[in-house]
N, C-alpha and C positions, 0 to 999 in steps of 0.2 A: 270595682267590676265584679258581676258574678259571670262565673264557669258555666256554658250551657251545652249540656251533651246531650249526644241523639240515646233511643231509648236500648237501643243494641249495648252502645258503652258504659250506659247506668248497669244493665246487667254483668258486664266483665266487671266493673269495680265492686259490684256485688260478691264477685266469687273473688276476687283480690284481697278485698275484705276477712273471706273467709279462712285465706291460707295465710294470713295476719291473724288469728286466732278469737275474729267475730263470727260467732257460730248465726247462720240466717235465722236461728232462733233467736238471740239475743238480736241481730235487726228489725223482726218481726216486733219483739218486747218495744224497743226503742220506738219504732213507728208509730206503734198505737198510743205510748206515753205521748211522743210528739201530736197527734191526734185529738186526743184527752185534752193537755194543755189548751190548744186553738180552740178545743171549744170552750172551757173553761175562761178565757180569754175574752169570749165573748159580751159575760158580762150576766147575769138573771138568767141562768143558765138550771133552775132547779129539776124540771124534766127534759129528759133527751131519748127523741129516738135514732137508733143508729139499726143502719139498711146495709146487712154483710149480703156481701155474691158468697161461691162456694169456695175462692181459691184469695191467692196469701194477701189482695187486698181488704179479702173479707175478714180472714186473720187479722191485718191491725186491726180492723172494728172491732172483736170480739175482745183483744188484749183494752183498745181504748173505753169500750163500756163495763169492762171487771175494775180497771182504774176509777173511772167515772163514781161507779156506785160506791166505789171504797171512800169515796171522795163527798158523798153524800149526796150525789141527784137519784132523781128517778129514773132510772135506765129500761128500756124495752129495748133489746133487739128484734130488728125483722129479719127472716132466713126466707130460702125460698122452699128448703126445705129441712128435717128434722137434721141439729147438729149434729147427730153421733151418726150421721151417713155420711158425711165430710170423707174426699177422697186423700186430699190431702193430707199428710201425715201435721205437718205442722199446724195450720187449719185446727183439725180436728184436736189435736193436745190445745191449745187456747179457748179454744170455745170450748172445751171439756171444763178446764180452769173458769171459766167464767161461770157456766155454769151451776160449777160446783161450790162457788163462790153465789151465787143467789142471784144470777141475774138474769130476768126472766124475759122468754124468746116468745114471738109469733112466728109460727109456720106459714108463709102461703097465704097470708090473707088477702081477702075482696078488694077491689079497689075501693070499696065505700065505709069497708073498716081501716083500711088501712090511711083515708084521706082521714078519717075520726081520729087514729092516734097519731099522726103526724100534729093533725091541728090543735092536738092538746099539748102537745111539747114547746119547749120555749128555743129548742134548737135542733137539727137536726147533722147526724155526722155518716156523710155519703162513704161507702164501704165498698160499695157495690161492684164495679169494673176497674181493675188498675190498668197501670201504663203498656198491658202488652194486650189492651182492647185496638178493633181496628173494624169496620165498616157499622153496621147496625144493631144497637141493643134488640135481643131477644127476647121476647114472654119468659117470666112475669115483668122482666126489670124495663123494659120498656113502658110498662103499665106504670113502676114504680115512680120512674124517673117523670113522666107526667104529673104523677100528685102532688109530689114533693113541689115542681115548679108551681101547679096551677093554688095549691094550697097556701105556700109562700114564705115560709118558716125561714130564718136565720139558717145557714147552710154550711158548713167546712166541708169540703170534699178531700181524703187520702190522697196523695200525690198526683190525680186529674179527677175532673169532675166526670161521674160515668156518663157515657155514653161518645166522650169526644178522645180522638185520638191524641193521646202526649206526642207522638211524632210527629203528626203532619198537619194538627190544629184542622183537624175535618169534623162534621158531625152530621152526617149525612142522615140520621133517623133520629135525630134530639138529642140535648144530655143535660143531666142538671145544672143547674142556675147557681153558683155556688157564691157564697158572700166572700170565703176564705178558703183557698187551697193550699195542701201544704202538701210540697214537693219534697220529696228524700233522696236525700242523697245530694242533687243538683237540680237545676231548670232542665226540662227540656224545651225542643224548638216551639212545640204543641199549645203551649199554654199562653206565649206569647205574640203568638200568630192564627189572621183569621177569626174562626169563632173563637178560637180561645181568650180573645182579647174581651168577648162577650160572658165568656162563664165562666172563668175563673176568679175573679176575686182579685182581693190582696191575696198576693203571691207571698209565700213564707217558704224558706227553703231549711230541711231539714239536715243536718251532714250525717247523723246517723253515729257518727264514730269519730275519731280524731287521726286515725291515719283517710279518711275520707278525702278531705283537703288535699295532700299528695299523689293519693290514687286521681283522683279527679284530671289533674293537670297530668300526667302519665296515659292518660285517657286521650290526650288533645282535644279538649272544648270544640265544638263545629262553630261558637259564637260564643262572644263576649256580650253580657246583657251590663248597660252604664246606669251608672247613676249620676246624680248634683255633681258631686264633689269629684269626678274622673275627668270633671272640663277644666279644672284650675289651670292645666296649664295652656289654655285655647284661652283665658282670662287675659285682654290689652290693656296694658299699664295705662294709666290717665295719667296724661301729660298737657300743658297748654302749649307748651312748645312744638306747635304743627299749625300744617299748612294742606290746604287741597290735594296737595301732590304728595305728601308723606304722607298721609292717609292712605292713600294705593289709588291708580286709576285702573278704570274697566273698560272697556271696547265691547259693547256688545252686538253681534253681529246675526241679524233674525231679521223674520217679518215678509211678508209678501204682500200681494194683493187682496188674497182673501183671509190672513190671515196677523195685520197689521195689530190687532191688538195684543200678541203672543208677544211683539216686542217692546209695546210697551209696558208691560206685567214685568220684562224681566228688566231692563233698565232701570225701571223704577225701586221695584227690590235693589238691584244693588247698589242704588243711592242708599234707600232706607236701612240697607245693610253696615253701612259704615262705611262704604268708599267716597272719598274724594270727591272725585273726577269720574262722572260715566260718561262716555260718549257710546250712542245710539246711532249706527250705519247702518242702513233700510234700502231697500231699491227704490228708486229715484219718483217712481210713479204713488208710493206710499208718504213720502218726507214728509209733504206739508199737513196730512193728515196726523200722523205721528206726533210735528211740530206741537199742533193746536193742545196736542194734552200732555206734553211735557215741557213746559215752560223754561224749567231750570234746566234741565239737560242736551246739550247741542245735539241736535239731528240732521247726519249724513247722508244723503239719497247719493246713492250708486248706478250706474251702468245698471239697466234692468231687459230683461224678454221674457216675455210671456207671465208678466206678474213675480217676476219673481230677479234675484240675480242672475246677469248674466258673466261668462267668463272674465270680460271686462274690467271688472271691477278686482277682481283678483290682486291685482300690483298694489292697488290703493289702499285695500284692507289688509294687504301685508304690510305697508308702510305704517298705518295708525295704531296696528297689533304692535309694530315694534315699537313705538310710543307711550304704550298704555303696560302697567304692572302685570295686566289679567285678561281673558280673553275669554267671551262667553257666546257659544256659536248652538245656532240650533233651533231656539224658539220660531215656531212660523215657518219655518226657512220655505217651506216644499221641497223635493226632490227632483233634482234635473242631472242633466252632465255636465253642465256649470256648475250648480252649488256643490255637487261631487268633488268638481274640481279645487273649490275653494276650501273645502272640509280639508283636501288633502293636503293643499299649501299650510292653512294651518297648523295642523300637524306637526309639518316640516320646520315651521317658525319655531324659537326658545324661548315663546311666552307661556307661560301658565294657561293650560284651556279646559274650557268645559263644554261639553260636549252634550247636547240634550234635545230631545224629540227628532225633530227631520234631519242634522247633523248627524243622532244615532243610525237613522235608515238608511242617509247617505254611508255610512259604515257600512252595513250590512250589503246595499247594494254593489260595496267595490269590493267586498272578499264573499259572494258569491252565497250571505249568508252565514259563513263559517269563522267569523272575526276571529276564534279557537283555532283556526289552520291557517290564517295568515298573520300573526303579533306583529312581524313588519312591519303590516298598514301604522299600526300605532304604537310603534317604541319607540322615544323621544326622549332627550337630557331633561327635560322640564316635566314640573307634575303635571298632571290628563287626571280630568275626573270626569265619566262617564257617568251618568244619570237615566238608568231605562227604569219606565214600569215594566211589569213582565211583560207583557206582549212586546215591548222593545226588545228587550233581552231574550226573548226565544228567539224571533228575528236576529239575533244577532249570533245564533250559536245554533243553528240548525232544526231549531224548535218552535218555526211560524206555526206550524197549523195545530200544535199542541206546546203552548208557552207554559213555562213553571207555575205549578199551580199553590204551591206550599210554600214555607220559609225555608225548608230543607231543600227541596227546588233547585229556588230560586238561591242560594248558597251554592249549589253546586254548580249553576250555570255560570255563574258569577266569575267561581274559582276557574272555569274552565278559561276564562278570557286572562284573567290575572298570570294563572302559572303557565299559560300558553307565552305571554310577555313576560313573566318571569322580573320585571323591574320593581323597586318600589318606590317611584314616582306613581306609580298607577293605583287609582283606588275607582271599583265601580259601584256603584249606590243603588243597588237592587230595591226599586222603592213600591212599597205592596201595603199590607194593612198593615204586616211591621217591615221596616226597612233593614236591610242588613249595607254596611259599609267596609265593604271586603276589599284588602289588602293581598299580597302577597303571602303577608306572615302571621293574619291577623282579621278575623273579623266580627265586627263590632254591632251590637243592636242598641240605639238610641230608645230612649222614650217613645211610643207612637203618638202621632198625632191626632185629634180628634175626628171623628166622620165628618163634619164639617169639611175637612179639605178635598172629601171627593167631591169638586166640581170643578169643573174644564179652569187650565190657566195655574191653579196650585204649583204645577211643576213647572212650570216658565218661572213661577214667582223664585222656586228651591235654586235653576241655576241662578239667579242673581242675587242671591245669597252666597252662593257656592264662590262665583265672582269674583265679590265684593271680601272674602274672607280669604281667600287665595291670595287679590291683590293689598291685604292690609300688611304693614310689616306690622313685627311684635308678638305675633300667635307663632301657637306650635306647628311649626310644619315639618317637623322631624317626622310625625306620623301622620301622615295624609289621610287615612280612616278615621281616627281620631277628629281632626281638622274635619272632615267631611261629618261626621255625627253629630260634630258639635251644629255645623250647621245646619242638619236634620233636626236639632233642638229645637233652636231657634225656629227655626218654619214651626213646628208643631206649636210650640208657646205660643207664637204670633196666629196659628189658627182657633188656640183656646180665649185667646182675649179676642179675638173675631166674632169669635161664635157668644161672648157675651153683650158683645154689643147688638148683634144684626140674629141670635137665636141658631139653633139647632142646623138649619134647613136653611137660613134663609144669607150666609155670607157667600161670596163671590170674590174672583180671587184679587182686584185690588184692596179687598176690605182685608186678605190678609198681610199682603205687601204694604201698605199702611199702617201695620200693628209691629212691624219689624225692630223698631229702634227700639220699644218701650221690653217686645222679645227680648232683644241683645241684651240690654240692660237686665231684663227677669234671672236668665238664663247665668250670666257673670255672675252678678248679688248670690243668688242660692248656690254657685261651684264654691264662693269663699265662704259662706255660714258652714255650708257643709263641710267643706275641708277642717274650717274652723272646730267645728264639733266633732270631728275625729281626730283631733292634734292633743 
């Protein structure tokens, strides 16, 4: 797992750093070596231009192209303007260094010379706006950041690509295109969310120092970014010694009149997930349509009004909840005072439940909106795993008509419901361009998934995964986040083999719920190589 801290606490460990006897000139040196390296790294690397701003991101540039040349490429710096007006003290001492060392600067140049020595370099090292950049690049570097992209050079960008914020992964007036970013110190939320997932690169994390490490976790990380190898223990032993019912069973409980395919999306995933036994309970006016396309799995029509469930049905789907390992409520449902009602019984049951799309709303519509000032509605002996996109999740904390718009956000909206319940049965799955799977004590950013999964039905597919993973025994469920990301994996796997079947643009979400078993499979294999290769 890496440490992912917001851009506020990179700077206290900066100065933590400092009264540990790393002078921000010796992390300045470090940077730009770290810099150097990555592009070095790259490979036919014989010219480089590197594009300094005026301040200490511009400084690593200026340390990374004194190294560079020492190193034997062709280095040109671009400035915006002449080095020895540098305000900065540190700044100004490294670009004097380089300098003085032979390494020769353009001032300010045309957009038309400046696309000319971009396009003769064989790489190019973004200097330009570090991590405490925030709304839109200004002239010249506005200009810059255009040629770089439209030109197209091999790219490392300093700890963010300029132009997009390291905190909140916005880039409201462009930012460079970077092949390879290299972050100091730690991740932040920026680079993993949003555009950042667009112009970042291979993410390379620099620590700077060796009390870094310590400082970091003294910091408290706002998320934990995973890797292969942190799912080993979500890894199901293979055994032939099973049956349908030690598999885990599912209940899933969804679907209306107009919205009858949302449950078959998610049953179907939690078969393909690895459960058992799913049973599909639909209101009674949807069943035989249901029926016709899920063959293998039994279909219960309920007590229905108005297309949808009515209170009725309530006793019946308490009686098969208590039958079934897992309990997945929500896809399709609509919202009424009956399925309100039913959401609550729920609840009140000691099965394992996930809770997602119109089950969410029915949430918000019993606490007024405020799920954060009522954790009553939902604090239960059994694990709850709550699944909103953001616009659920503002909905659900006071923030319809302005939903979190960032991963930092969307983490705090998260936590508001979390330490409002205060359990840690409870994990909610803030699901956006990156997902975060926040705990109590703890949260977690999986791999993202492809753009391929933004298309209607994806999140019906996630709860019947979520399910299917809840109701297996054998997995970790000491940590519900954990459990929860691993099955964000797998979705995301299952959308990448999607998307090579059916293209970019063109899968739909049973093509990803179809891709799920060969996911599970993907996702297990790579936790044990990897583990393996770290042992």
């Amino acid at each position: 797992m890496q440490p992912v801290l917001n851009v506020e606490d990179v700077r206290r460990v900066e100065q933590a750093l400092t009264l540990k006897g790393v002078s921000l000139a010796e992390l300045m040196r470090r940077a730009g070596h770290a810099a150097a390296q990555e592009v070095v790294n790259l490979g036919d690397v014989g010219r480089v231009v590197v594009l300094c701003g005026t301040g200490n991101n511009g400084g690593d540039g200026w340390v990374a192209a004194e190294l560079l040349k020492r190193a034997g490429a062709e280095v040109t710096v671009v400035c915006p303007s002449d080095p020895t007006t540098l305000k900065g003290s540190l700044a100004l001492m490294v670009a004097r260094s380089a300098t003085s060392a032979g390494v020769p600067f353009v001032v300010a140049p045309s957009t038309d010379a400046l696309a000319e020595l971009v396009g003769s370099a064989d790489a190019v090292l973004d200097a330009i706006l570090g991590t405490g950049f925030h709304g839109e690049p200004r002239t010249p570097y506005d200009l810059w950041i255009g040629v770089v992209n439209e030109v197209g050079r091999r790219v490392v960008s300093v700890d963010v690509p300029s132009g997009l914020s390291a905190q909140t992964g916005e880039a409201p007036g462009g930012a460079v295109m970077a092949d390879v970013t290299v972050s100091m110190i730690s991740l932040k939320p920026g680079l993993l969310s949003d555009a950042g997932r667009d112009l970042c690169g291979s993410l390379v994390v620099a620590p700077l120092a060796q009390q870094a490490s310590e400082l970091v976790m003294d910091a408290d990380p706002v998320a934990w970014r995973l890797g292969a190898s942190d799912y080993l223990d979500c890894v199901q032993q293979t055994s032939q010694d099973v049956d349908k019912y030690t598999r885990g069973s599912v209940l899933v409980v969804a679907g209306s009149s107009s919205y009858g395919g949302a449950a078959v999306l998610a049953a179907t995933a939690a078969a393909r997930a690895g459960a058992g036994y799913v049973t599909l309970a639909v209101p009674e006016t949807i069943a035989t349509v249901c029926r016709t396309h899920l063959t293998e799995i039994p279909v219960i029509g309920l007590s229905a009004s108005g297309g949808t469930f009515s209170a009725a049905a309530r006793a019946e789907l308490l009686r098969l909840a208590g039958e079934r390992s897992a309990v997945v409520c929500g896809p399709g449902l609509q919202v009424s005072a009956d399925t309100s009602e039913i959401v609550s019984a729920l609840l009140a049951s000691d099965r394992p439940l996930v809770l997602d799309a119109d089950a969410l709303n029915a949430l918000s519509r019993m606490t007024q909106g405020h799920l954060d000032r009522y954790p009553e509605v939902i604090r239960r002996d059994a694990p709850l795993v709550l699944t909103p996109h953001r616009r659920e999740l503002g909905r659900l904390v006071g923030m319809a008509k302005e939903p979190p718009a960032t991963l930092p956000a969307a983490l705090d909206a998260a936590r508001q419901i979390v330490w409002a319940d205060g359990g840690s049965d409870l994990c909610v799955v803030a699901k956006g361009a990156a997902t975060a799977c926040v705990g109590v004590d703890v949260a977690l950013v999986p791999s993202p998934g492809p753009s391929a999964l933004a298309t209607a039905g994806t999140g019906d597919v996630l709860s019947g995964v979520m399910g299917a993973l809840l109701a297996t025994g054998g997995r970790a469920t000491d940590s519900l986040p954990l459990l929860c990301a691993f099955g964000c994996e797998v979705h995301a796997t299952a959308g990448r083999l999607a998307m090579e079947r059916h293209g970019s643009r063109g899968v739909m979400a049973m093509d990803v719920a179809q891709e799920l078993g060969l996911a599970l499979d993907t996702v297990e294999e790579r936790a044990i190589l990897r583990a393996g290769e770290g042992s």
